[in-house]
Each structure stands twice: as structure tokens, then as C-alpha cells.
C-alpha positions in Angstrom: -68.8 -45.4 19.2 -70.5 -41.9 18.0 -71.6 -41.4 21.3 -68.6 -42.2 23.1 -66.5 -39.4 21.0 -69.5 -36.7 21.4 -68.7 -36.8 25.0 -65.6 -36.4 24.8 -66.3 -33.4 22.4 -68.4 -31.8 25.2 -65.8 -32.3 27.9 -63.0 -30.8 26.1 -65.2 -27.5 25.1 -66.2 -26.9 28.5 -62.6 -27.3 29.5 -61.4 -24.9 26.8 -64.9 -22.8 28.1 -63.5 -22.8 31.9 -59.4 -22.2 31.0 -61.2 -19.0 29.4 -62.8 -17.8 31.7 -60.3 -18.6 34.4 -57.2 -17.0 32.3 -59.9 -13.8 31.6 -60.2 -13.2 35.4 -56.4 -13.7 35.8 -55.7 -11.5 33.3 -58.2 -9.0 34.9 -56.7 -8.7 38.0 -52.6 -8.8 36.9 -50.9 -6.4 38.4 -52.9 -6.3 41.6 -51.4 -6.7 44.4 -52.8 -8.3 48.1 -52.2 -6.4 51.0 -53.6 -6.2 54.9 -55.3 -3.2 56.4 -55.8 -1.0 59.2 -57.2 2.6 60.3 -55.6 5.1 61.9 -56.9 5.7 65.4 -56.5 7.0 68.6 -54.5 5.1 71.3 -52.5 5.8 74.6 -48.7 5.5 73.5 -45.9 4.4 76.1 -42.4 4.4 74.7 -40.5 1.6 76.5 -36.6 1.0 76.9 -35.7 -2.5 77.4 -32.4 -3.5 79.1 -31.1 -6.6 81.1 -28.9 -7.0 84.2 -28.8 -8.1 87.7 -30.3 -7.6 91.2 -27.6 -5.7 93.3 -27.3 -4.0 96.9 -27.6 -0.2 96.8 -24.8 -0.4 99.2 -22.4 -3.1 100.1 -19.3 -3.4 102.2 -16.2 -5.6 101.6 -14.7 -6.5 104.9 -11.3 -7.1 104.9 -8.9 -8.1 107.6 -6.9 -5.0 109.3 -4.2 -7.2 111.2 -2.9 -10.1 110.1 -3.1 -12.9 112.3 -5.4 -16.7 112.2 -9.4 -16.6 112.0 -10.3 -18.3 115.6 -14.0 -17.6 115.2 -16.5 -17.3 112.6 -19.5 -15.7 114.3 -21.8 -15.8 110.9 -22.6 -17.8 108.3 -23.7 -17.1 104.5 -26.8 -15.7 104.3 -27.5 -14.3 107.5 -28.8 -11.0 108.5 -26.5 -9.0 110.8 -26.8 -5.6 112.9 -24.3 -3.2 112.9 -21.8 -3.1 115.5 -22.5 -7.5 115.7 -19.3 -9.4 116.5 -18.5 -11.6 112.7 -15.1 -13.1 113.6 -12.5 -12.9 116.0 -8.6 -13.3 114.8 -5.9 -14.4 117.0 -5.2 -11.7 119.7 -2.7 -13.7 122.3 0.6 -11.0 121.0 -1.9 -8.0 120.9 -3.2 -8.7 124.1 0.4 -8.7 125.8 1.3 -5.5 124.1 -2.0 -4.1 126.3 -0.9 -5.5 129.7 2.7 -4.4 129.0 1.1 -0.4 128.2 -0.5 -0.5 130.7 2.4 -1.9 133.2 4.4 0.9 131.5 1.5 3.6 131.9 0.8 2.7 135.9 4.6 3.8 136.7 4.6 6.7 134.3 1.8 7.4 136.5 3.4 6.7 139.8 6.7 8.4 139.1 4.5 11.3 138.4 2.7 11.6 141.3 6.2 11.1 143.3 7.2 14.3 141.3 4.0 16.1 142.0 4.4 15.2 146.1 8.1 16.1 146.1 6.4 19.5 144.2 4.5 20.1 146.9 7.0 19.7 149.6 9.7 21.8 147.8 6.7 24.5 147.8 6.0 24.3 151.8 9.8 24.6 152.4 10.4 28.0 149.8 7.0 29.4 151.9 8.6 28.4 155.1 11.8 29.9 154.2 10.5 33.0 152.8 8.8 33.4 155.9 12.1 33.2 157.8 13.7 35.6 155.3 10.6 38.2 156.2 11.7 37.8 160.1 15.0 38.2 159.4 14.4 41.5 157.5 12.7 42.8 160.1 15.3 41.8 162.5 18.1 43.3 160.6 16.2 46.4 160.5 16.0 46.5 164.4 19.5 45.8 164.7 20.4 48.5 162.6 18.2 50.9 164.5 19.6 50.1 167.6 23.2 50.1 165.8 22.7 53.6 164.1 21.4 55.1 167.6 24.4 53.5 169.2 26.9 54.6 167.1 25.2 58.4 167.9 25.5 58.0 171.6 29.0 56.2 171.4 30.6 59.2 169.1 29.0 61.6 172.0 30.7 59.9 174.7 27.1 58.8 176.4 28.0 54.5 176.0 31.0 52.4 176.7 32.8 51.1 173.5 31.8 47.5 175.1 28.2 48.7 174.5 28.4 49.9 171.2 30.8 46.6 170.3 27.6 44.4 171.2 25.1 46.5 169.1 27.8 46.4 165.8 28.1 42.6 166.4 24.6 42.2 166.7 23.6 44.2 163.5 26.4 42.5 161.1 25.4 38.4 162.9 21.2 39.7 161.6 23.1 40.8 157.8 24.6 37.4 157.3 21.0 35.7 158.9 19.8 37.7 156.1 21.7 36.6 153.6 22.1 33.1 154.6 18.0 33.2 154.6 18.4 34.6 150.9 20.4 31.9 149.7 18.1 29.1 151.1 15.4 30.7 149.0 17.5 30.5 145.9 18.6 26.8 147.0 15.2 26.1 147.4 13.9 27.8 144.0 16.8 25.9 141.9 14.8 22.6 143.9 11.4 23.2 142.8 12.3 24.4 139.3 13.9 21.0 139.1 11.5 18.9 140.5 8.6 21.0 137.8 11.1 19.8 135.1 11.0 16.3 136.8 7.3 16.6 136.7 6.3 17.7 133.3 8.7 14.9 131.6 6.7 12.8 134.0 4.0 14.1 132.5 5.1 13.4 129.0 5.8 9.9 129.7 1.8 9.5 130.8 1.2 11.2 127.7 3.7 8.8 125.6 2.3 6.0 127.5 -1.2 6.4 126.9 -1.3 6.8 123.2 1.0 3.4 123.5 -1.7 1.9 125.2 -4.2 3.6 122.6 -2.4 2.0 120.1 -2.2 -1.6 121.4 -6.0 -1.1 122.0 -6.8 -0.1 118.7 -4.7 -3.1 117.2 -6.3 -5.2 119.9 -9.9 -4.1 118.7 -9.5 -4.9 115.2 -9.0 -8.6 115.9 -12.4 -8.9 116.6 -14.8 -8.2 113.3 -17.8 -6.1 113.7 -20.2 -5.5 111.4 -20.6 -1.7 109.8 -24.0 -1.9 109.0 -27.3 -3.4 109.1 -27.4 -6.3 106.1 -27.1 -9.7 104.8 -23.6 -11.9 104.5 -23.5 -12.2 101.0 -20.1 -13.5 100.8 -18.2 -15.1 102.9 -14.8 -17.2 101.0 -12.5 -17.9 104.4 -12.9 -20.6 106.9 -12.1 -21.0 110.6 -7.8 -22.0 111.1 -7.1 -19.9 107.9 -4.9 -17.3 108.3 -6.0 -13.4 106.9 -4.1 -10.4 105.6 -4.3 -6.8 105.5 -4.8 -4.3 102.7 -3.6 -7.3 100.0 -5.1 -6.4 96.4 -6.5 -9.4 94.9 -5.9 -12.2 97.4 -8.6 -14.1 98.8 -7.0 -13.6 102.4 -7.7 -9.5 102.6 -11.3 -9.8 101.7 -13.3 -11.7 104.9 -16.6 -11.3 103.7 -19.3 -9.2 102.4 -22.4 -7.6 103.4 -25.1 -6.0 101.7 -27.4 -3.1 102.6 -30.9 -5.1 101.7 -32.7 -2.1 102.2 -32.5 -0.5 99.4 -32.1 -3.2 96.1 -31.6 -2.2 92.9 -31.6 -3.6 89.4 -28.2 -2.5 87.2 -29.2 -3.1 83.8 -27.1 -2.0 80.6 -29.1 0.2 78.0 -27.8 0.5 74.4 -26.4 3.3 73.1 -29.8 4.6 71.0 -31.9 4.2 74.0 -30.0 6.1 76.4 -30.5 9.7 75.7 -34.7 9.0 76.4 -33.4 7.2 79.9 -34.1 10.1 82.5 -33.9 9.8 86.6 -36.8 9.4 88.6 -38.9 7.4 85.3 -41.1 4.1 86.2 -39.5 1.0 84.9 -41.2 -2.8 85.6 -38.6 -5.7 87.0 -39.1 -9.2 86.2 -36.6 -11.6 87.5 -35.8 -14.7 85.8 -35.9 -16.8 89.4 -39.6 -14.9 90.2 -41.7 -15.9 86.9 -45.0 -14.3 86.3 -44.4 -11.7 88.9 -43.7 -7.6 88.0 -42.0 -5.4 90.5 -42.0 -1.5 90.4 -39.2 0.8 90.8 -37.6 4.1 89.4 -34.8 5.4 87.8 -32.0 6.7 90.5 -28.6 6.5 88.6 -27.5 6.9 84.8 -24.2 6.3 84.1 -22.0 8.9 81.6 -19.4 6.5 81.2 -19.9 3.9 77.8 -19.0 0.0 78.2 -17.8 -2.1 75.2 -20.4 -4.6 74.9 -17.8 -7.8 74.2 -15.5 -6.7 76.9 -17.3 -4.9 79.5 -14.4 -2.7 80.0 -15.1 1.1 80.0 -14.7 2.6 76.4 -12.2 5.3 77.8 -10.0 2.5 78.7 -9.3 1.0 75.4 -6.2 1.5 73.8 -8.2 1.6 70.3 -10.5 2.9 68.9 -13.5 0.6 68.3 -16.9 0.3 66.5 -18.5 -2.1 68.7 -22.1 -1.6 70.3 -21.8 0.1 73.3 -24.0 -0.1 76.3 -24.6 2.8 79.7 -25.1 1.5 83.0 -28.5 2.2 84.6 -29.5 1.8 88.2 -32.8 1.3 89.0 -34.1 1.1 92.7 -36.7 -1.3 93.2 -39.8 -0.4 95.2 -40.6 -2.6 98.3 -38.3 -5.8 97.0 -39.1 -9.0 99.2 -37.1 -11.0 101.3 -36.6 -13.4 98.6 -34.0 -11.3 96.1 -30.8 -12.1 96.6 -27.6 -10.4 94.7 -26.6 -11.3 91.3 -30.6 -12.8 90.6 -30.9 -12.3 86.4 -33.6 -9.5 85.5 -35.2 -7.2 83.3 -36.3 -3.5 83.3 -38.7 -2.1 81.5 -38.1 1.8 81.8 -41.2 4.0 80.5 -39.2 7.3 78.9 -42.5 9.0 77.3 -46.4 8.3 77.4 -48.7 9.9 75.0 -52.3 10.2 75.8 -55.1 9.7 73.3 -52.7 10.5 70.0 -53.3 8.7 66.4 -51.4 5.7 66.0 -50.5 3.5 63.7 -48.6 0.1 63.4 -44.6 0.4 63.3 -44.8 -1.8 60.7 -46.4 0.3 58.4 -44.2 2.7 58.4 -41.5 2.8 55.3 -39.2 4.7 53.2 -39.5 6.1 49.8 -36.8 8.2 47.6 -39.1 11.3 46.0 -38.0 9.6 42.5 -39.5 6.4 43.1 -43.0 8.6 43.7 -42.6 10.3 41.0 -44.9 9.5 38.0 -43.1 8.6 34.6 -44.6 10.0 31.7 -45.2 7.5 29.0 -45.6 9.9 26.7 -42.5 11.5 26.5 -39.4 10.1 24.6 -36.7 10.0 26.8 -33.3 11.4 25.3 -30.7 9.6 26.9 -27.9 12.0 25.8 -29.7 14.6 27.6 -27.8 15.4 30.6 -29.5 15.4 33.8 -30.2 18.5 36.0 -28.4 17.8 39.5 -30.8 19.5 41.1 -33.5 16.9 40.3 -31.2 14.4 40.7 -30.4 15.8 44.7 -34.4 16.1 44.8 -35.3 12.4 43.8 -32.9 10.8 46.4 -34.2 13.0 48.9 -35.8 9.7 51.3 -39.2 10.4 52.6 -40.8 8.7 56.1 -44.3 7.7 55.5 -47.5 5.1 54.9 -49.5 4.2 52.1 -53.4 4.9 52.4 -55.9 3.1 50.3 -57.9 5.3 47.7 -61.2 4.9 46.9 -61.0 2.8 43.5 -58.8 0.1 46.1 -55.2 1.9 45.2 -52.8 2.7 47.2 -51.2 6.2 47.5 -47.6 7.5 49.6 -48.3 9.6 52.5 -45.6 11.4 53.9 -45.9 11.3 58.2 -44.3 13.1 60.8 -43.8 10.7 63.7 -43.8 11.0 67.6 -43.0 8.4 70.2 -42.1 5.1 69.6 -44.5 2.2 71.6 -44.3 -1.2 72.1 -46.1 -1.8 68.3 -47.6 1.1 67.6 -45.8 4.6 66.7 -47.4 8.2 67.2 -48.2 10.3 64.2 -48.1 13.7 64.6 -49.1 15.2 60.9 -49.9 13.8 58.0 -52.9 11.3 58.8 -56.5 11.8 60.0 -58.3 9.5 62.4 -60.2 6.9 60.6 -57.8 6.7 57.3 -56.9 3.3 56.0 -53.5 2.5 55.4 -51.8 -0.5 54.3 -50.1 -2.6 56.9 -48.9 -5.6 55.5 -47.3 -7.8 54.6 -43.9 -6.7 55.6 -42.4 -7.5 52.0 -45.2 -5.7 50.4 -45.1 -2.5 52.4 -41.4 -2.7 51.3 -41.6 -3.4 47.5 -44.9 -1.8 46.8 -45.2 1.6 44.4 -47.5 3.9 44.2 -50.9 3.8 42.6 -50.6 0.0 42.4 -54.1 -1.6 42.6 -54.7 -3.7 45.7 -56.9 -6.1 47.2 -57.5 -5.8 51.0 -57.4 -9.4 52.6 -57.6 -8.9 56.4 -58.5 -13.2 57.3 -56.1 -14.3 59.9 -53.1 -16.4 58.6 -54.5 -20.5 59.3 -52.5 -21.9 61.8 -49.3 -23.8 61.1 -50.1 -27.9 60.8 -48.5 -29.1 64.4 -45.0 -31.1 63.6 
């Protein structure tokens, strides 16, 4: 029975013994605090902006119907390639085509009336020539006559000729005067004729003229039953089907639009960048493309279009349209081109851009994570041994300076405490930030955990545990 309780004894003193020494060591290290670790070295930095969208045509082209008629042809399907100027659809052309054969009914006797005016022209020309040269021999004549009538008249008052004589000269000379005349008013018959028949003419003339653009008219109308494409690209959409019947110039009806095709050469991704990122997003900067339908594959391309105009993320309306005014996140519309795309893309295919707006080359970096905020009052040491008059009134300017926030990292000290370093910063990467003042290569700063780095306070003691976390048991 002794022996049983002296063993007993023993175990509860080397109990007592190890709760001791195990409370000695705990009270040892109260107050410290573990952390994770890193040093400060040199890295190439890329700052990335990340936005989401869709694959869309540089260019595309809604075709809609210019005269309104029924679809009797559809040429294409959805989804094929077409070349510019390729027949797509034909509409129904039966009253079109009768307005052409009527023009040009119309045109061919504008045309032949015409050319009777222009041969009628021509005569009436001949005849004025022909009587002008009669009027010219009659002239001539008259001044024979006269001659002959003046020397007669000479001879007659000297008693040299009969009266008979000088009777048949004064008839002669006054039967040339009214040939004379008689040839003169032909001429001006004949003038009134042709100036008439050149009226006749040019309103012949203007009836070609009238006629024609008729006919150009009915053509035109006639051409745009028949669809052509306006460019090279793909059918992309394509709602009607044949028998339907198509409108022109109709907003919002399904009948105006006939389909749509898509300039495949050059493809681009329109993503939606928030608000912070866009003042980094510059033309012409690499970006990556991933599409959601194209998994483990990257595609290149570059910025070619930023948009100045700010979208309400809930709506997608443009901010300048709202009637209020609105808090909301905001995104801007990007446009990058994407470098030699493959047949595969088609329009509206989900994606992603990454768009590289800075890169830093061999610049000390440090974890984003490490990086916090401290007011200048919680770095400031309190003085223990100092009574503290609370009816004191405070200065205001140490009150201003103590919430003055400071950006910065804690470093570990040599006796395994941790001290506030204020950092200027640079780009932002993917996880690591540039700093640009404030930390030297090789310095050992505190990076974790995140609650830690956020609670912390200066001059606390630490121990560094950098072990991986053990992995999670598998549910």
C-alpha cells in the first residue's frame, strides 16, 4: 500500500515539474508574435489590366432591304464566306422590270422624234442655203437691170430710144425689185422654219434627257432587288427566310435588316476596363486573349481604340445618358485587335485581355501583401514614464501629424523585432509591387499572415515561421 501511494507521489511532482516548466516557456515568449518572411530583391515587374468582353468584327455591315418587295432567292447561308460584289438574294423584280421596258419604250421614241427633228433641221438648212443663193442671183440681176434702166432713162430724156424701149428696160428693172424681194421674204419664211424646227429639236432633246434619267431610275430600283455583298466577309447573321416579304429603311423590325456580314480580317476583342485601370490603358500596348471556347491557348494583339465615353456597369447604357446622377462602378470600352486570329473565332465568342500598361526591368520588389498602412500616432512610442494629464488640452498640430497615414513594410531587426518602414512605391504586378525608396536589396520584411501585417505594432517581438501551410484533409 506504501508503495502504491509513493508512485503516485512521484507522478504528480513530475507533473507539477513539467506544468512549470511548460507555463515558464509560455510565459517567456507572451507577447510574441508569429509571422512569415521574405527579402527584398530584384525582379522584372509587369503591371497588368484585366478586363472581359467579346470577340467582334473590326468592321461589319447590316444589310438591309432598299425596296420593298418578297425574298425570291436566298443565295447564302449562315456562316459562309462571301466576296464583294457576290449576288446574296434576289427580291421580287416583275413591277420593276416593267417600269424598265416601258423607259425604254418611252426613251426609243424620244429618240426617234428627235432624229425626225434633226432630219427636218437639216432640210430646212439646204432650203435657206438654196434660197440665199437665189437671193444672191437676184441681187445681181436687179443691179443689171438697173444699169441698163439708168443708161436708158439717159438716152430716152436725149431723144436717142423710142419710149417702147425705155418702157421695156423700166419694166424689167421694177419685175428684178419684186424677184428681189419675194427672194427676201422666202429667206425670212425659211428662217421662221428652221428656228422652229431647232425649238422642235432641243425639247426633243429634253425629252431624251427626261427619258433617260427615267430609265436610270427604273434601273437603279431594278438593281437593288438583287443583294450584293459590299465586302469581303463571313454571314454572321442572317434572320429572314425565302417567301418572306422585306422592308426598307424600318427601325427596329426584323424585315429592314436581311443579314449581316463581318470583315474577318481584322478581329478584335471589346473588353470593358474599370474605371481605376483606365488612365494606365494606352494605344498600341500588348495585351494576351484567351477565349473561353479556345482553353489553354493565348493569342496576341494590341491596343487600337480606347473609348472616352463611361458605361454604367448594371445598365450598360452610356453614363451621359442617365437622367441621374449615379455612384455605380463604371467601366470604358477598349478595342483590342487581335494578331493573326484563326479561322475558328467567330463573333460574340466570351474572352479575356490581359493589357500590359508598364514593365519594369530588374527593380526591388516586394509582395503586395506586405504592404500596409500606419497613422504616425500608432508609430509613435508612448512614454511610460510620463503621467498623462488628461485635462491637458491637446496641440492640434500633433493631433493633424498623428493621423497623417503612412504607406510602408515592416522589416525584421536584428534581436527578431519588427520595425515600420515607410516605402515609396512604383508599378503594380501581378503579386509583387515595385519599390522605389525606402528598402535595400536583401532586407527582410514581414509578409504574413495577412491579419498580422494588419494588426501588428511596432517593435513587437516575432518569430519567423516560413513552413508551408499542411494541406487541407480531402472532404
Amino acid at each position: 500500500m506504501k508503495r502504491k501511494w509513493k508512485v503516485l507521489i512521484a507522478v504528480l511532482v513530475l507533473l507539477l515539474i513539467a506544468g512549470g516548466v511548460a507555463g515558464g516557456i509560455q510565459y517567456k515568449r507572451r507577447g510574441i508574435v508569429t509571422v512569415q518572411t521574405g527579402k527584398v530583391a530584384r525582379e522584372d515587374i509587369a503591371s497588368i489590366v484585366t478586363a472581359s468582353g467579346e470577340v467582334k468584327p473590326r468592321n461589319y455591315i447590316n444589310i438591309g432591304a432598299e425596296y420593298q418587295g418578297q425574298l425570291t432567292a436566298i443565295l447564302v447561308k449562315e456562316g459562309d464566306r462571301v466576296r464583294r460584289g457576290q449576288a446574296l438574294a434576289r427580291i421580287d423584280e416583275a413591277q420593276s422590270a416593267s417600269d424598265v421596258v416601258a423607259q425604254q419604250a418611252a426613251l426609243a421614241s424620244a429618240e426617234a422624234d428627235a432624229a425626225a427633228s434633226e432630219a427636218g433641221y437639216a432640210a430646212g438648212s439646204e432650203n435657206l442655203n438654196a434660197l440665199q443663193a437665189t437671193l444672191d442671183r437676184t441681187k445681181a440681176d436687179l443691179e443689171r437691170y438697173q444699169l441698163e434702166f439708168d443708161r436708158g432713162q439717159k438716152l430716152f430724156d436725149g431723144g436717142l430710144i423710142p419710149r417702147q424701149d425705155y418702157d421695156q428696160r423700166k419694166s424689167a428693172y421694177d419685175s428684178q425689185k419684186a424677184a428681189v424681194a419675194e427672194a427676201n421674204a422666202r429667206i425670212v419664211q425659211a428662217r421662221a422654219q428652221i428656228a422652229q424646227l431647232r425649238a422642235q429639236q432641243a425639247s426633243a432633246q429634253r425629252r431624251i434627257a427626261q427619258t433617260q434619267a427615267g430609265l436610270t431610275r427604273v434601273n437603279d430600283i431594278l438593281r437593288k432587288h438583287n443583294v450584293v455583298a459590299p465586302i469581303d466577309g463571313l454571314i454572321t447573321y442572317l434572320p429572314v427566310r425565302f417567301g418572306e416579304t422585306v422592308v426598307p429603311g424600318v427601325q427596329n423590325s426584323a424585315a429592314s435588316t436581311i443579314m449581316t456580314i463581318a470583315d474577318m480580317s481584322i478581329i478584335t476583342a471589346e473588353v470593358k476596363v474599370d474605371e481605376t485601370d483606365i488612365v494606365n490603358v494606352k494605344l498600341d500596348q500588348t495585351a494576351e486573349i484567351t477565349i473561353d471556347a479556345i482553353p489553354n491557348k493565348t493569342f496576341a494583339g494590341h491596343v487600337i481604340e480606347i473609348g472616352n465615353t463611361a458605361i454604367l456597369r448594371s445598365t450598360g447604357l452610356a453614363a451621359s445618358q442617365s437622367t441621374t446622377s449615379s455612384q455605380e462602378a463604371k467601366d470604358f470600352k477598349v478595342v483590342v485587335a487581335i494578331d493573326n486570329p484563326p479561322d475558328t473565332f467567330r463573333p460574340g465568342l466570351s474572352c479575356t485581355a490581359k493589357i500590359t500598361t508598364s514593365t519594369r526591368q530588374h527593380v526591388l520588389a516586394i509582395p503586395i501583401q506586405a504592404l500596409t498602412t500606419r497613422t504616425r500616432g500608432d508609430l509613435t512610442p508612448i512614454d511610460k514614464s510620463k503621467k498623462v494629464d488628461s485635462a491637458a488640452i491637446p496641440d492640434p498640430a500633433v493631433l493633424k501629424a498623428n493621423k497623417e497615414e503612412m504607406t510602408g513594410v515592416f522589416i525584421i531587426t536584428p534581436d527578431n523585432k519588427v520595425d515600420f518602414r515607410k516605402v515609396e512605391t512604383g508599378i503594380t504586378g501581378t503579386t509583387d509591387i515595385e519599390v522605389t525608396s525606402g528598402l535595400n536589396e536583401g532586407d527582410q520584411i514581414v509578409t504574413g499572415a495577412y491579419q498580422v501585417i494588419r494588426t501588428i505594432r511596432n517593435s513587437t517581438a516575432v518569430k519567423i515561421d516560413n513552413k508551408p501551410p499542411a494541406p487541407k484533409p480531402a472532404t
